[in-house]
C-alpha positions in Angstrom: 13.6 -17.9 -2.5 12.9 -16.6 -6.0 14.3 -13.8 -8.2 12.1 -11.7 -9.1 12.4 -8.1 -8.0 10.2 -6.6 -5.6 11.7 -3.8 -4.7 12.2 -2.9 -8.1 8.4 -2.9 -8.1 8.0 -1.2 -4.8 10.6 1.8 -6.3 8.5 1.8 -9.4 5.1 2.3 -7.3 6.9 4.9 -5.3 7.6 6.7 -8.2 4.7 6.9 -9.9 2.8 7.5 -6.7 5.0 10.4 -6.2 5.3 12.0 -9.3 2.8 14.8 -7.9 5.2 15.0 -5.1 3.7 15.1 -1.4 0.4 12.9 -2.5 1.9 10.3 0.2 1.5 13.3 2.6 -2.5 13.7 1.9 -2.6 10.0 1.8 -1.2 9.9 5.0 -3.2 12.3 6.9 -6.2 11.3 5.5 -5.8 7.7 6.8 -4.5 8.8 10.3 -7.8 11.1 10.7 -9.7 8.2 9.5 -7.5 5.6 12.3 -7.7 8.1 15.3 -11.4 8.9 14.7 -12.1 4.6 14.6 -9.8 3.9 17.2 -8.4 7.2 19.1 -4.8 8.7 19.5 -2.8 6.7 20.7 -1.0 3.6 18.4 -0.7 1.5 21.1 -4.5 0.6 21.3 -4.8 1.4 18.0 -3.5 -1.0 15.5 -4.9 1.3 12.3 -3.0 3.9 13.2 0.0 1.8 14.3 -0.1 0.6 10.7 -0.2 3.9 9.2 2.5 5.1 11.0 5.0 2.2 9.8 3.5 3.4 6.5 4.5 6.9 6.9 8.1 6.2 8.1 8.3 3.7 5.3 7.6 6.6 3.3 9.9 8.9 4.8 7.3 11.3 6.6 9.0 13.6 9.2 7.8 12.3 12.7 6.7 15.8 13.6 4.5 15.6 10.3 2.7 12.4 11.7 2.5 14.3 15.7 1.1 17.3 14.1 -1.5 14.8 12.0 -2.7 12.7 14.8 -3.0 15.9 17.2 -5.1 17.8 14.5 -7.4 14.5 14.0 -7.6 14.3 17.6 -8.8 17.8 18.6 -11.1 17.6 14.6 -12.7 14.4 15.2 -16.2 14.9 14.5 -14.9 16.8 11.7 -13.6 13.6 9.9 -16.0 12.8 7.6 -14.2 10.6 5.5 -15.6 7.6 3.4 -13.6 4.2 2.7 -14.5 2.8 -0.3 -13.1 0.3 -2.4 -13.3 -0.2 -6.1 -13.0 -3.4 -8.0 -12.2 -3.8 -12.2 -10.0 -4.8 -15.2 -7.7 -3.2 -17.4 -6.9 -4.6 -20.7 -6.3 -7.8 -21.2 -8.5 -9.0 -18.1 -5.7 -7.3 -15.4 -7.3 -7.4 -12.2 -6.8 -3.6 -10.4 -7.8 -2.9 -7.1 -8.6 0.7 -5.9 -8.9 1.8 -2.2 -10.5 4.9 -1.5 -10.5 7.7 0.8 -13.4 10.6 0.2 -15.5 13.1 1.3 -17.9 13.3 -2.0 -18.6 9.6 -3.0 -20.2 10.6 -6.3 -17.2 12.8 -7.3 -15.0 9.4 -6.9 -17.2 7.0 -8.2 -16.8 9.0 -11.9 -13.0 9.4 -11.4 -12.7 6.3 -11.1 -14.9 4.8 -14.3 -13.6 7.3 -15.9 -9.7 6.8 -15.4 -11.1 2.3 -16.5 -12.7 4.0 -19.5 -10.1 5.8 -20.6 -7.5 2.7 -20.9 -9.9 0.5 -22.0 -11.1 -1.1 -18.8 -14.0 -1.2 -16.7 -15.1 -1.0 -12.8 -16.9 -4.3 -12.0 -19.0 -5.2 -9.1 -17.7 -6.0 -5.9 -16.0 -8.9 -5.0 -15.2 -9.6 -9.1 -11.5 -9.5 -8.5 -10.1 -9.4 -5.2 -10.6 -13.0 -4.6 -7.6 -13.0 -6.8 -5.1 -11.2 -4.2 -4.4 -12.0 -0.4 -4.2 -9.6 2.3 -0.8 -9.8 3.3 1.1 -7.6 5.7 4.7 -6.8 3.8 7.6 -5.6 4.7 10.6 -5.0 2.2 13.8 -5.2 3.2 16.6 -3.4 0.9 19.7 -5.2 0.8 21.8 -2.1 0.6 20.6 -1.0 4.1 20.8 -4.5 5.9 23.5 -5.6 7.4 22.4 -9.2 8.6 22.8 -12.2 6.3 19.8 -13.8 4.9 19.4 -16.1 7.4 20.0 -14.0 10.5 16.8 -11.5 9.4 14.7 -14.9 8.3 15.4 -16.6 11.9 14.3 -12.4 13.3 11.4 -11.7 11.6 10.1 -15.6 11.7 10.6 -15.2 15.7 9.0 -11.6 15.6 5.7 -13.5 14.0 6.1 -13.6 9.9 4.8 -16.2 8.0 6.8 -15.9 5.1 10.2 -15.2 3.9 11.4 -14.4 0.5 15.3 -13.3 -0.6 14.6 -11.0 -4.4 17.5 -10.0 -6.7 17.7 -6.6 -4.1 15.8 -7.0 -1.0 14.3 -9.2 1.3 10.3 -9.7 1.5 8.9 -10.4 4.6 5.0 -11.1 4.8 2.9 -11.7 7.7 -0.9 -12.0 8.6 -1.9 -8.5 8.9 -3.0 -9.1 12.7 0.5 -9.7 13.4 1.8 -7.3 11.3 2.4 -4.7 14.0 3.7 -6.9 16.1 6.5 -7.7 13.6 7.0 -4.3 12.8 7.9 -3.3 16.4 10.2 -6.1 17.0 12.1 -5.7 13.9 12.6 -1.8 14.2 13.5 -2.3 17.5 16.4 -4.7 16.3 17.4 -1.9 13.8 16.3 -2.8 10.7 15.0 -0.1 8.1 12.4 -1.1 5.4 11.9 0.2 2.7 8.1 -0.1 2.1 5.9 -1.6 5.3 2.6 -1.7 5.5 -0.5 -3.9 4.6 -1.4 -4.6 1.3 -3.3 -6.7 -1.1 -0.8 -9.1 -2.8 -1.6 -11.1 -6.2 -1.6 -14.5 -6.6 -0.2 -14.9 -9.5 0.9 -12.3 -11.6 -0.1 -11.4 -15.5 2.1 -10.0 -18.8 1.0 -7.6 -21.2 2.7 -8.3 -24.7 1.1 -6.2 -26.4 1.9 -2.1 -26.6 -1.4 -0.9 -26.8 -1.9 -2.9 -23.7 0.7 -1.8 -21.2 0.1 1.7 -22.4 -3.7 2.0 -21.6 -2.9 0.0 -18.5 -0.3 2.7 -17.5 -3.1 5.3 -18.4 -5.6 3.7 -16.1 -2.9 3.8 -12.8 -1.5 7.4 -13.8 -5.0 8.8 -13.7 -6.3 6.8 -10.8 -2.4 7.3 -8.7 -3.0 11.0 -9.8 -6.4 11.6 -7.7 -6.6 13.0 -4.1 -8.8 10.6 -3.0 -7.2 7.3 -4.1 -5.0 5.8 -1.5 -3.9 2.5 -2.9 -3.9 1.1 -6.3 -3.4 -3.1 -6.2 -3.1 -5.0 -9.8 -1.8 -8.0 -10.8 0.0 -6.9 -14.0 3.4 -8.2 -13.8 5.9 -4.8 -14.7 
């Protein structure tokens, strides 16, 4: 059990992600094209698209919005011609930053995405230079406002549903699990009633850095506002401690 907040973390990411509001909803159609054209239609025999859909309710995407996704990437399909790409760099100070990509033009990404490092000081890196600093983690938060089960009674649930891990923060509950079981414990735990507030998978630090210095945090923030502020970014991972 520690104390540090998570979900004031999570709130903060949400914000920021959202500050062009309805990004998530180009995020999330972008990756359920991407999951039904690898894996088809149907989330049962497709665990991409199973995870994107906890992600979208975790979000708070209509359920209609998701049916009317997965039916238009199912009658587009060979019109998906998305690429994932993932990008790999430090902000000031050495911060490790993660970006996942989702785009049509690689060429028009790859300079959005030096350019948003330049502009705070930091600098794309080669592949592989970072994420050996994070785990792949599937995480579900938990706010306490919305639970009603002690501690223990969702720690004794979501370690029967498959977690690995269990965590109690100053206002939610953070449950982690490989992300091969992550569906598994996704299903079982909605179907018991509980409502997270952010589910998905996700790369997770290992430890975590501070920034002391103004000039720091403030080209940092200029680095994740430009990248958060691009179409074609899905996920921004650091391991700058807010």
């Amino acid at each position: 059990m520690s104390g540090h907040s998570k979900f004031a973390n999570i709130k903060h990411k949400k914000e920021r992600n959202d500050a062009a509001k309805g990004k998530i909803f180009t995020i999330i159609g972008r990756e359920i094209a991407v999951a039904v054209k690898e894996g088809g239609p149907d989330p049962q025999n497709n665990s991409r698209l199973a995870q994107v859909i906890a992600k979208a309710k975790a979000n708070n995407v209509p359920n209609d919005t998701i049916d009317r996704g997965i039916k238009k990437a199912a009658g587009d399909i060979n019109n998906v011609n998305y690429k994932v790409i993932t990008y790999e760099g430090y902000g000031p100070n050495g911060i490790a930053i993660i970006v996942d990509a989702l785009t049509d033009n690689q060429n028009r990404t790859a300079a959005n995405v030096k350019n948003a490092f330049s502009k705070g000081n930091g600098n794309v890196g080669t592949p592989g230079c970072v994420s050996f600093m994070f785990d792949k983690k599937g995480q579900l938060i938990v706010d306490k406002e919305e639970c009603s089960l002690s501690a223990d009674d969702l720690m004794m649930l979501a370690l029967d549903a498959g977690a690995e891990d269990f965590a109690e923060e100053e206002d939610c509950y953070e449950i982690l699990a490989d992300p091969e079981a992550f569906d598994e414990v996704h299903k079982a735990l909605t179907a018991d009633g509980i409502v997270f507030a952010s589910a998905e998978v996700t790369m997770i630090p290992q430890n975590y850095v501070e920034l002391t210095e103004e000039a720091a945090v403030k080209n940092l923030n200029k680095i994740l506002d430009l990248l958060d502020a691009d179409d074609d970014v899905q996920a921004v991972y650091h391991n700058w401690d807010e």
